[in-house]
VEXDREN-2710 file (C-alpha; in Angstrom, 1 decimal):
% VEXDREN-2710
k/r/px/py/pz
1/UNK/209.9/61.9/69.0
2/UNK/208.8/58.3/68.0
3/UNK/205.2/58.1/67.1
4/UNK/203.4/55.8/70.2
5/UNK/201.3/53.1/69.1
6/UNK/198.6/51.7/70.7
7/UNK/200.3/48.5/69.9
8/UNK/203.7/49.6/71.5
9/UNK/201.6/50.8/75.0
10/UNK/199.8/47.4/75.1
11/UNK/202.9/45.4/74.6
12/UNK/204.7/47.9/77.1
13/UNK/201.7/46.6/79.4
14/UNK/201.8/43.2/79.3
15/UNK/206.0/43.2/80.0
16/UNK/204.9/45.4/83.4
17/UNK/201.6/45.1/84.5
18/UNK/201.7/49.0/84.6
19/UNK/198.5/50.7/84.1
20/UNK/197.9/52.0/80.1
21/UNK/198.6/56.1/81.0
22/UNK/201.9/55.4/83.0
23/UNK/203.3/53.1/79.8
24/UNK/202.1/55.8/77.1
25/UNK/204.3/58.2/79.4
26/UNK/207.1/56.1/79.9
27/UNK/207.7/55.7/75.9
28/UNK/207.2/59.4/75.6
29/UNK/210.2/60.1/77.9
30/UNK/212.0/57.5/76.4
31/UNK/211.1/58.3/72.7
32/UNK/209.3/54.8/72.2
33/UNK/212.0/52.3/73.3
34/UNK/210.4/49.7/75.6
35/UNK/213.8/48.7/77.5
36/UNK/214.5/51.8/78.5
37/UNK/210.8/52.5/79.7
38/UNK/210.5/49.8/81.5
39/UNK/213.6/51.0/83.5
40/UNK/211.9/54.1/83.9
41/UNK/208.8/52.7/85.0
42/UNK/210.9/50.7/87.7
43/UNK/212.8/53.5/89.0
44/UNK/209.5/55.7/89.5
45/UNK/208.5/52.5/91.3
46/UNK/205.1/52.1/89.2
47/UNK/205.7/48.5/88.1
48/UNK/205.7/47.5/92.3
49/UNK/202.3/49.6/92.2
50/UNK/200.9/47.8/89.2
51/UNK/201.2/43.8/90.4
52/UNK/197.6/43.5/90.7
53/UNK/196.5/44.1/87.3
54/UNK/197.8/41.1/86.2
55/UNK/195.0/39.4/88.4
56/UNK/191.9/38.5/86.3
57/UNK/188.9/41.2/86.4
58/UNK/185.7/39.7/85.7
59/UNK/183.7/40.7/88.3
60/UNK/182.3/44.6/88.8
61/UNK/179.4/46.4/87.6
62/UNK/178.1/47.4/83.9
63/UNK/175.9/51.0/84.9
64/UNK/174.7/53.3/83.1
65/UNK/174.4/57.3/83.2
66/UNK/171.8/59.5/81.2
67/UNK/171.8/63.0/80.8
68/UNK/169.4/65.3/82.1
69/UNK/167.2/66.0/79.3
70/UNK/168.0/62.6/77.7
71/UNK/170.0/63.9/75.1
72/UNK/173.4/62.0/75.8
73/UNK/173.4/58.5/77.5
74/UNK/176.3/56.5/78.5
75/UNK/176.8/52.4/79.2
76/UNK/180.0/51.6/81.0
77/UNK/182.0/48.3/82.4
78/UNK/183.9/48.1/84.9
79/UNK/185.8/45.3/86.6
80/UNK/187.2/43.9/89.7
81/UNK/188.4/40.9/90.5
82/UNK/185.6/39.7/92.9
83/UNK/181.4/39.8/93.4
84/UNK/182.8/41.4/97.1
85/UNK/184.4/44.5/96.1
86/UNK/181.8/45.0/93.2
87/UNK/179.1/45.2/96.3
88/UNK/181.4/47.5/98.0
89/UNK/180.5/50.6/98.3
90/UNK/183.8/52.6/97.0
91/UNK/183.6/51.1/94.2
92/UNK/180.3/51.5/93.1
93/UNK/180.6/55.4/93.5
94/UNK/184.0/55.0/91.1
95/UNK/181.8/53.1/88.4
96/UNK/178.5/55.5/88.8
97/UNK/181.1/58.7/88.7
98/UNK/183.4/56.8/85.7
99/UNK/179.8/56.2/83.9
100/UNK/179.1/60.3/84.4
101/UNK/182.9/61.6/83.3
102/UNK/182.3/58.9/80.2
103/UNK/180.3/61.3/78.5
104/UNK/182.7/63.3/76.8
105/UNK/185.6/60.9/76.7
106/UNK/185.6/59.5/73.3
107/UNK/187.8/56.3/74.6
108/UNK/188.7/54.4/77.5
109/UNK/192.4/56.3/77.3
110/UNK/191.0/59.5/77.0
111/UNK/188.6/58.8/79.9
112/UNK/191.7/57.6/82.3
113/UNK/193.5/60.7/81.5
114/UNK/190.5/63.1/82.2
115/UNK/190.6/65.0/85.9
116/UNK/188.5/62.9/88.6
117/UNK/185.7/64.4/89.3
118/UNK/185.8/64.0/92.6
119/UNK/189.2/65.1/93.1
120/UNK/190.6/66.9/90.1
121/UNK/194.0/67.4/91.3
122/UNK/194.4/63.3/90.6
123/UNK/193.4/62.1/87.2
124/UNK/190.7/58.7/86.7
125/UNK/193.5/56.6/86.4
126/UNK/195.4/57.9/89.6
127/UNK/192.3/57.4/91.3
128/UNK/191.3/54.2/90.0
129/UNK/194.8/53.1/91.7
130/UNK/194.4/54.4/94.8
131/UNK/191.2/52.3/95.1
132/UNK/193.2/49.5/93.7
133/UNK/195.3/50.2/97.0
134/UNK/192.4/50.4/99.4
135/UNK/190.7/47.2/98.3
136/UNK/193.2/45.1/97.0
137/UNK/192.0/44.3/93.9
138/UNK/192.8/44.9/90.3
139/UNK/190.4/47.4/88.9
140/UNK/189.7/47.9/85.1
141/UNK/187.5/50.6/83.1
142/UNK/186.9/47.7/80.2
143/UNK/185.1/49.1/77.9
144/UNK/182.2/51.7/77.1
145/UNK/179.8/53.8/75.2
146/UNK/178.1/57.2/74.7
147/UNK/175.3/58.2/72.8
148/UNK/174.2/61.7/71.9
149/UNK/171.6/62.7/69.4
150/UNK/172.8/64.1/66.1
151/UNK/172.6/68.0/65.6
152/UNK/169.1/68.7/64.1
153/UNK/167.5/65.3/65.8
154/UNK/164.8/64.8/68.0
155/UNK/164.2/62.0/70.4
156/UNK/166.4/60.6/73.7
157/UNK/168.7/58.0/75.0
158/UNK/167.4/56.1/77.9
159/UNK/169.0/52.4/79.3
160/UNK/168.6/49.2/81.4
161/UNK/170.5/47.6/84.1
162/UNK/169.3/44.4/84.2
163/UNK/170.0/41.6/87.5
164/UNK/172.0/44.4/90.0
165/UNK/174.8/45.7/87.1
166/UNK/175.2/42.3/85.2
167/UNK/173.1/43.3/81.9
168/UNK/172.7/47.1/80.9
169/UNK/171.4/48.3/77.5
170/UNK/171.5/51.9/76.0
171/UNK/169.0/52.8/73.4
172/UNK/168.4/55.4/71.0
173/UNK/165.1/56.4/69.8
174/UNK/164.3/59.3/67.3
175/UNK/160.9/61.3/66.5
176/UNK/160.7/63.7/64.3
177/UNK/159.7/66.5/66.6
178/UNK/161.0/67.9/70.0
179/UNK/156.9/67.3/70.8
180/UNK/157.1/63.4/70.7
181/UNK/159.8/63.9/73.7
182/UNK/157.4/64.7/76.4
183/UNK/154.8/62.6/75.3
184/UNK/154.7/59.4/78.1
185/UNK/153.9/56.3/75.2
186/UNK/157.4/57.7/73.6
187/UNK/159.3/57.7/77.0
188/UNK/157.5/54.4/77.9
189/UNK/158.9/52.8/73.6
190/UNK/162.2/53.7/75.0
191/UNK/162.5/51.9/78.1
192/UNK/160.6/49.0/77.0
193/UNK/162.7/48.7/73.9
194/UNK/166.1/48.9/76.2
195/UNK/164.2/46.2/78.5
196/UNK/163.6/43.9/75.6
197/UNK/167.2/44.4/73.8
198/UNK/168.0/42.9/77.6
199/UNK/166.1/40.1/77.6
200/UNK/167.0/39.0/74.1
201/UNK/170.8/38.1/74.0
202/UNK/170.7/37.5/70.2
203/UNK/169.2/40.4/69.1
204/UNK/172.3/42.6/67.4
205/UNK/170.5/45.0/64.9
206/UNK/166.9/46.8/65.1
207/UNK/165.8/45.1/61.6
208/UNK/166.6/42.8/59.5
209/UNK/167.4/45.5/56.6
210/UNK/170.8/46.7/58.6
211/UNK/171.8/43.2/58.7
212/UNK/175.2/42.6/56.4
213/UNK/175.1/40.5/53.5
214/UNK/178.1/38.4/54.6
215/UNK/176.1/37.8/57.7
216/UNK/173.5/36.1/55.6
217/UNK/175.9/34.5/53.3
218/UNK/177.6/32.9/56.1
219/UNK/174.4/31.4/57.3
220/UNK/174.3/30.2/53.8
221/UNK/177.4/28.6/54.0
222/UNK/176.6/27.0/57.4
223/UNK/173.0/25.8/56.0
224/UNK/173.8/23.8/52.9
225/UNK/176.8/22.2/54.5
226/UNK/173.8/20.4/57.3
227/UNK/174.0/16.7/57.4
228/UNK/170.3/16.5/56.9
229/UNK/170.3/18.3/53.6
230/UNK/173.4/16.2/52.1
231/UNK/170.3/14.2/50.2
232/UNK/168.1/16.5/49.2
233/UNK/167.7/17.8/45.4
234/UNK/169.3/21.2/44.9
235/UNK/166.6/23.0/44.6
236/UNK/164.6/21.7/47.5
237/UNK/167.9/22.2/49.5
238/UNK/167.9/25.8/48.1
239/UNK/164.1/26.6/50.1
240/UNK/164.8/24.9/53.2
241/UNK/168.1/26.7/53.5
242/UNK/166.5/30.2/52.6
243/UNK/163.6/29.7/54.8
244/UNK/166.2/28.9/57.9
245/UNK/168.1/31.9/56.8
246/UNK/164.9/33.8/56.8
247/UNK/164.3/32.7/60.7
248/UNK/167.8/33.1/61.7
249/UNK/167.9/36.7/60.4
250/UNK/164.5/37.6/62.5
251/UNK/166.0/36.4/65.2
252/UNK/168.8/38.9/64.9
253/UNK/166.3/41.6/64.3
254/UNK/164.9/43.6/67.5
255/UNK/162.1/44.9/65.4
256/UNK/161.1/41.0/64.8
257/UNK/161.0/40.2/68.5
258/UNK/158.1/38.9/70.6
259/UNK/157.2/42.3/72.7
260/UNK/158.0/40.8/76.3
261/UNK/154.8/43.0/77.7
262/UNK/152.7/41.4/75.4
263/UNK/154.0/38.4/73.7
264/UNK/150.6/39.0/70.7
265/UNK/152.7/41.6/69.8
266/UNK/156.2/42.3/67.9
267/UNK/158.1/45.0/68.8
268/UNK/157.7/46.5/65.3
269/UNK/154.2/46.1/65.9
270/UNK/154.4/48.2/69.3
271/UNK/156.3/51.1/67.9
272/UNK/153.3/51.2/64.7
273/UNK/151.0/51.8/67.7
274/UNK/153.1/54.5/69.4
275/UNK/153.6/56.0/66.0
276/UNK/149.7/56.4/66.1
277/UNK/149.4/57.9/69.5
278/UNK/152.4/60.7/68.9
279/UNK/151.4/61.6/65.2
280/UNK/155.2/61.4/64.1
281/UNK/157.4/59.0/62.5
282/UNK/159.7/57.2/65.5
283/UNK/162.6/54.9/64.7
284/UNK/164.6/52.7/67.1
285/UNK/167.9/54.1/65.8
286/UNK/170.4/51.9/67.8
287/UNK/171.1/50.2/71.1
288/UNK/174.4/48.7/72.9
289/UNK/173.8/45.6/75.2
290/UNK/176.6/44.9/77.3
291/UNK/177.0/41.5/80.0
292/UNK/179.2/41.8/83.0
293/UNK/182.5/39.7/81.9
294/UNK/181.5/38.2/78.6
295/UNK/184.6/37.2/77.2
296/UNK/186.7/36.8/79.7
297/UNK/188.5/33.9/80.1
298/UNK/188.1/33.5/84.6
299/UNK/190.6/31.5/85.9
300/UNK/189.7/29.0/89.2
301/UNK/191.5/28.6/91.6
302/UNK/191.4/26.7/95.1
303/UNK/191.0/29.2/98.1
304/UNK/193.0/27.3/100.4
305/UNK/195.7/27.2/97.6
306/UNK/195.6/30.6/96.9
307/UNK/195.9/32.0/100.6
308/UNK/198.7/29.5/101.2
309/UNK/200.4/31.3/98.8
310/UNK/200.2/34.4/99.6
311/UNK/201.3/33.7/102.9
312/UNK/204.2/31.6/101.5
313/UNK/203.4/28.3/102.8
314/UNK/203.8/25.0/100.8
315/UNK/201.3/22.7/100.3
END
């Protein structure tokens, strides 16, 4: 049997509109030649079932699920195609149950494949259709992630959902000892250090050591090409562009943040003082921030135009 790429599924995807498990069967049973899948996916009638996800999904719901225990934390998108069916109900049981099974999927495939748990004689992505059915709407698991602690590691995963599923954030944070875990400053460094990763869209590493060097060289390159260094000697050009680098780096940094609670403050500052209270070395060890749609290209469209359409009258 031909190996299946996730190239060849994709491209099978984009011919049909069928949803990602059906293609990866289609080329199994046809030992990886599109044309003949998608004549298999026609006569199993799944291309007719799939029209809607060629409809643009950028509404839905980023959510989050932790643990009990705090040991394993997941952040998880999900789109529709409007802010209505992301209010509805339905669908925000599908995203909160999706964020739960997302714990030990280790992809958005393997996640689709897995039993629902709410009906396990259907798998996610059977169900995920059905809904698709009920509402009308395309529905797409986009994208998401799972933290668990390393073997041998203290500390917990906690998150943020930020403006009713728009914003969510999923920290980590590590102590040395099982003690620190229980201890109410450490809970509290964790949720205020998701909160602030929320409020800081720039933010993208805890410190300014994990930060790549092409990162920095690429600021470089960015710096000394400015307009209003083009006259400066070399060497003065050389401080002002390090000293801009230097800024632009910080601002990169969560660590180098501005606490929000207490603006006197930096965040590094803030965990130095929880370090104090527990008696134990804590590190922010990473975080995911995710924003509900961010890029994806929404199309417009007139409403009048569109229902016109559908109901097959010309304008």
């Amino acid at each position: 049997m031909a190996e299946i790429s996730a190239k060849l599924v994709q491209e099978l995807r984009q011919k049909t509109n069928a949803g990602m498990m059906d293609c990866k069967k289609a080329l199994k049973e046809n030992d990886g030649d599109i044309d003949k899948a998608i004549d298999w996916l026609r006569q199993k009638g799944i291309t007719s079932a799939g029209k809607k996800s060629d409809r643009v999904a950028a509404e839905g719901l980023v959510d989050t699920f932790i643990q009990p225990g705090s040991q394993v934390g997941v952040l998880i998108e999900v789109n529709c195609q409007t802010d209505f069916v992301a209010r509805n109900e339905s669908f925000k049981a599908l995203v909160k149950n999706l964020a739960k099974q997302a714990a030990s999927a280790d992809s958005v495939e393997a996640l689709l494949a897995q039993p629902y748990i709410e009906d396990a004689s259907a798998t996610v992505d059977e169900s995920i259709k059905q809904l698709i059915a009920q509402l009308g709407e395309n529905i797409q698991v986009r994208r998401f992630v799972n933290f668990s602690l390393a073997e041998g590691k203290a500390g917990i995963v906690d998150s943020y959902i930020h403006t009713g599923g728009r914003v969510g954030v999923l920290v980590e944070i590590e102590s040395e000892t099982d003690a620190a875990v229980g201890n109410e400053d450490f809970q509290a460094l964790a949720r205020n250090s998701a909160m602030q990763v929320a409020a800081c869209p720039n933010v993208e590493y805890v410190s300014v050591d994990e930060i790549p060097a092409e990162v920095a060289d690429k600021e470089k390159e960015v710096e000394m090409g400015r307009d209003d260094l083009s006259n400066k000697p070399q060497n003065i050009k050389e401080k002002i562009v390090q000293g801009r680098i230097e800024k632009r780096l910080k601002e990169l940094a969560l660590l180098d943040q501005p606490f929000i609670r207490d603006q006197s403050i930096s965040v590094e500052d803030l965990v130095k003082q929880v370090k104090s209270k527990v008696g134990q070395d804590i590190k922010i060890k990473r975080f995911v921030r995710y924003v509900l749609g961010e890029g994806i290209e929404k199309q417009e469209s007139n409403f009048a135009e569109e229902v016109a359409a559908q109901m097959g009258v010309k304008s």
